[in-house]
N, C-alpha and C positions, 0 to 999 in steps of 0.2 A: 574319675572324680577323685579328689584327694578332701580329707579330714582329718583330724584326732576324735579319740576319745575320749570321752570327757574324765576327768580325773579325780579322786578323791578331794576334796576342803584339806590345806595343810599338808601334802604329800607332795614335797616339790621334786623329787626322783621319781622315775619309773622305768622299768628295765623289763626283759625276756617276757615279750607276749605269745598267747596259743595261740590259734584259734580252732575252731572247731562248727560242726552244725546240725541242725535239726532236719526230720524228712519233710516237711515244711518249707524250708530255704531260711529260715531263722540262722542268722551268724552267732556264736557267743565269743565274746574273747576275755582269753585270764592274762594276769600282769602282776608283778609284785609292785607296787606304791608306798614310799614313807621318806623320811627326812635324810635317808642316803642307803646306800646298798651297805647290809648287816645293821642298819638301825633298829633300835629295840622296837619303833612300831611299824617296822616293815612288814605288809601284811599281800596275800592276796586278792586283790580284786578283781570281780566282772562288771562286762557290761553286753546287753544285746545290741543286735542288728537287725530291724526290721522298719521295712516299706522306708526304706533309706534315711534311716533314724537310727544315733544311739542312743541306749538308753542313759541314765544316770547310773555313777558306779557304784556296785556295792561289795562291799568287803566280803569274802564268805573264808577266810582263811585266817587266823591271827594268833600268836604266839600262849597266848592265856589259855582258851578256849582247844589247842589242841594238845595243849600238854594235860590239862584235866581227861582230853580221851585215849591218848597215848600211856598216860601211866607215868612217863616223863618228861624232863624239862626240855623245850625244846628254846633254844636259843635266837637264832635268827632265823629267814625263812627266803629260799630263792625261787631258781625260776619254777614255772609249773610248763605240765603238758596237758594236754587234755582230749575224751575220746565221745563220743556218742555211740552209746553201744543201739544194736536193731530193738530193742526193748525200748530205749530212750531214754535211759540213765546216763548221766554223766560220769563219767570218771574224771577223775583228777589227780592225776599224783605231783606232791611240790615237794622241793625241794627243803630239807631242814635239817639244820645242825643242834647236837647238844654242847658240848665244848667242843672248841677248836676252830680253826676255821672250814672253806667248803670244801680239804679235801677231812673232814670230818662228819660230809654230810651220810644223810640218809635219802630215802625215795618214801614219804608216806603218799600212802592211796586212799585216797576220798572218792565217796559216792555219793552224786547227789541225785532222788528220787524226784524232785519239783523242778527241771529243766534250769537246775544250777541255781537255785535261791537259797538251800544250804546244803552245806554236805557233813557228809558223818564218817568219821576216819575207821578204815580197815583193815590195816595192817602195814607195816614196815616193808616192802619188798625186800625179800630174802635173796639179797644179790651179791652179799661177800662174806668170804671168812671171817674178816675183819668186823665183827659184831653188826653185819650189812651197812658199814663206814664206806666212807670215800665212793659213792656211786650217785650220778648227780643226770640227771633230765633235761631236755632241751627243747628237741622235735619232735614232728607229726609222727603220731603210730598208722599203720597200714590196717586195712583190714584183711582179715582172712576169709575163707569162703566158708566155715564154720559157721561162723556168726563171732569168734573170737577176733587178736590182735595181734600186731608187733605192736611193743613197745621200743623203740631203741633207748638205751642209755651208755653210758661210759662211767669209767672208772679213773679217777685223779690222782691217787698218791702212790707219790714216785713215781712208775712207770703210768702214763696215759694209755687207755687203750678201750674202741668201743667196743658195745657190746649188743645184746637183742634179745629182748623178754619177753616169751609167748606168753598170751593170757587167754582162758579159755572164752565161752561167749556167756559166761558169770561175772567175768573180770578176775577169775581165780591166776594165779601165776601159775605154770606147770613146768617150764624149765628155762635156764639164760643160758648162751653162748657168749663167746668171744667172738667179732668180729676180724679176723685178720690176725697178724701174729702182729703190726705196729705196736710202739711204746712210745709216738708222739703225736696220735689222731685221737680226734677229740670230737663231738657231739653229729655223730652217724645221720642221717638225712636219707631215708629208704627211698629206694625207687624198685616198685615193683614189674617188671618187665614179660615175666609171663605167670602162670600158675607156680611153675618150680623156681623160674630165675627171679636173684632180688641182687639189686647192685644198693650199695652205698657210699656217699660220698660224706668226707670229712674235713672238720677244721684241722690245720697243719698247725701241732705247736713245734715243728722240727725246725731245720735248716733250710728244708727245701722252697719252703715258701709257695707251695702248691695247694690247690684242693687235691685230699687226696683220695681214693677209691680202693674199695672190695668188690669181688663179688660171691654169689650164690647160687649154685645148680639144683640145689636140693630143697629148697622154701628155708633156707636161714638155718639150716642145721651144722652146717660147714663151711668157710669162708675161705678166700684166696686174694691177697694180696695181689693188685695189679697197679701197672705205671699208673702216674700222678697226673691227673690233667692237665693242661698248658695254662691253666687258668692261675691266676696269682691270687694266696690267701698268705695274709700275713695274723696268722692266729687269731681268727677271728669267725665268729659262725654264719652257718650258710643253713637255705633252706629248700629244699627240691621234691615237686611231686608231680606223680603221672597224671597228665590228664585225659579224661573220657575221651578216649576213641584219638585222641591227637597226640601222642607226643609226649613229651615232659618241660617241663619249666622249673629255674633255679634263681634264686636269688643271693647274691654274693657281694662281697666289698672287693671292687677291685681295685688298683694301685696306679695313681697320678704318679708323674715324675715330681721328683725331689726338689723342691720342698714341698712336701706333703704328710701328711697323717693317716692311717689304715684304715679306718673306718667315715672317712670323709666321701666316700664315693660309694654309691650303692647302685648295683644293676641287675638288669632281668635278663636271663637268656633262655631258647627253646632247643630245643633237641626231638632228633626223630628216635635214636636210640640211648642217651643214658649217656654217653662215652662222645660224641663228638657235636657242639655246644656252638650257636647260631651268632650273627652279630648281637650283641647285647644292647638292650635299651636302659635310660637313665630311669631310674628310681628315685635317686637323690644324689647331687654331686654339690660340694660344698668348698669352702676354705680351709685351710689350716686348721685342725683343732677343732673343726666340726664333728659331731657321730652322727650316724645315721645305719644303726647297726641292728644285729640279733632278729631278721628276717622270719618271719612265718606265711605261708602259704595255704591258699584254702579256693579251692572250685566247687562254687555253687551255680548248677545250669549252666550258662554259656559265659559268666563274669569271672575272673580272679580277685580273689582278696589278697590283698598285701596290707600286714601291721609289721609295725617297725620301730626299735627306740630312736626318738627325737631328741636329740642333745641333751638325753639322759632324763628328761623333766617332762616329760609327755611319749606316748605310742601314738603314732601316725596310723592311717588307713587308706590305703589308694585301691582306687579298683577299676578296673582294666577287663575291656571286651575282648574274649578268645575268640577270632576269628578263623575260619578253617579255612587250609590251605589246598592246593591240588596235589603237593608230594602227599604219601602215604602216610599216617598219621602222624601231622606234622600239623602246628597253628602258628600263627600271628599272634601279638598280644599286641592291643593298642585300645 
């Protein structure tokens, strides 16, 4: 099935969705909405997902109200990520700058205690020298068998390069790595592959024009730069998660021949391991100058959710039945 979500009165942009879910099978998803990316009222919003209904949206993030709990000004406000911890608290950490632009942001971390109807900010993510500047959010965090997280993030000024924020099963932060030694990969996409192995895939702001990949032997404590997929990304984010007992699934803009534009074409592909990636189906393929960009992924029971920016002025939602296949954990999406 495909739809949007419904969008705020007056908020004709919307860009980078989460999503996220309840033990229930309740969907939530977060979005930044307002009169253009860095507009003074660009704000966070949600909205639910249940018995195949969104709800109406509502703001729970906005520049006034978080600079009263931060202490400081916060300027404009980008993308968010978001986690359901086993407790059932939301996390949310978004994206926010005080001066400068976003390689001036920060990572604040909200919690919200009433299944995302407000949240109360909790601290800055302590993720760089640089007065915890320039580190910015994108993708799904993983769970750990703790009851904790990955988070991934990446780091923007001057050298690009991801990163990955354990958080405990409080939401406490306890320590970040660097993904990889790259200094032109950009918003990390985990794929966890066993207890110890974690691969992850990245947007290419380089030359090569590739998705690109790391990986992990040890649960993300140590990274290793490996070849680039064959897949074509033209700097632009991708989203990828394992799913139950089948495989993994990615979402990516791939590249029409010339004359064309980078995010005009959106598609889905399965994988049995992480590393070599199935015929891909359409998600969205458009004209010239179309978007259809900034992918998020979410497996609840036997459906996939797919949200996605809609030519910048709405998030899409498509959702698509995992169907199992006879190879070893490997699915179908249709």
């Amino acid at each position: 099935s495909a739809s949007t979500i419904p969008m705020p009165e007056g908020a004709p942009s919307a860009h980078g969705s989460a999503l996220a879910a309840f033990d229930d099978g309740e969907v939530v998803a977060f979005w930044w909405a307002g009169a253009r990316e860095s507009a003074a009222d660009a704000a966070v919003y949600t909205a639910h997902w249940k018995d195949g209904v969104w709800s109406a949206a509502h703001r729970v993030v906005e520049r006034g109200e978080l600079s009263r709990q931060l202490g400081f000004g916060v300027r404009r406000l980008g993308n968010p990520a978001a986690w359901v911890a086993r407790d059932g608290r939301v996390h949310l950490y978004a994206v926010a700058t005080g001066l400068g632009g976003w390689a001036a942001s920060r990572v604040v971390h909200l919690v919200s205690d009433d299944r995302g109807g407000k949240f109360v900010a909790q601290r800055v993510l302590p993720l760089s020298p640089l007065f915890n500047t320039s580190v910015l959010v994108r993708t799904n965090p993983v769970a750990l068998a703790d009851g904790g997280w990955l988070l991934p993030a990446y780091f923007e000024l001057g050298n690009k390069y991801p990163m990955l924020v354990t958080m405990d099963a409080q939401g406490r932060p306890l320590r970040s790595v660097r993904i990889g030694a790259s200094r032109t990969s950009l918003q990390p996409a985990l794929l966890p592959v066993s207890a110890t192995e974690l691969h992850a895939l990245m947007r290419d702001h380089g030359a090569l024009h590739r998705i690109q990949r790391a990986t992990s032997i040890d649960a993300g404590m140590h990274w290793r730069d490996q070849r680039a997929l064959g897949l074509r990304n033209d700097d632009s984010s991708i989203a990828a998660i394992r799913l139950a007992d089948a495989g993994f699934v990615m979402a990516y803009n791939d590249q029409l021949p010339e004359p064309a534009t980078p995010r005009q074409w959106l598609r889905l592909s399965t994988s049995t391991d992480g590393v070599h990636w199935g015929e891909a189906k359409d998600i969205r393929r458009g004209a010239p100058g179309d978007e259809f960009s900034y992918p998020s992924l979410l497996q609840v029971g036997g459906q996939l959710h797919v949200t996605f920016t809609l030519m910048r002025g709405a998030i899409a939602h498509h959702v698509y039945d995992i169907v199992a296949d006879s190879a070893p954990r490997y699915a179908r999406i249709e």
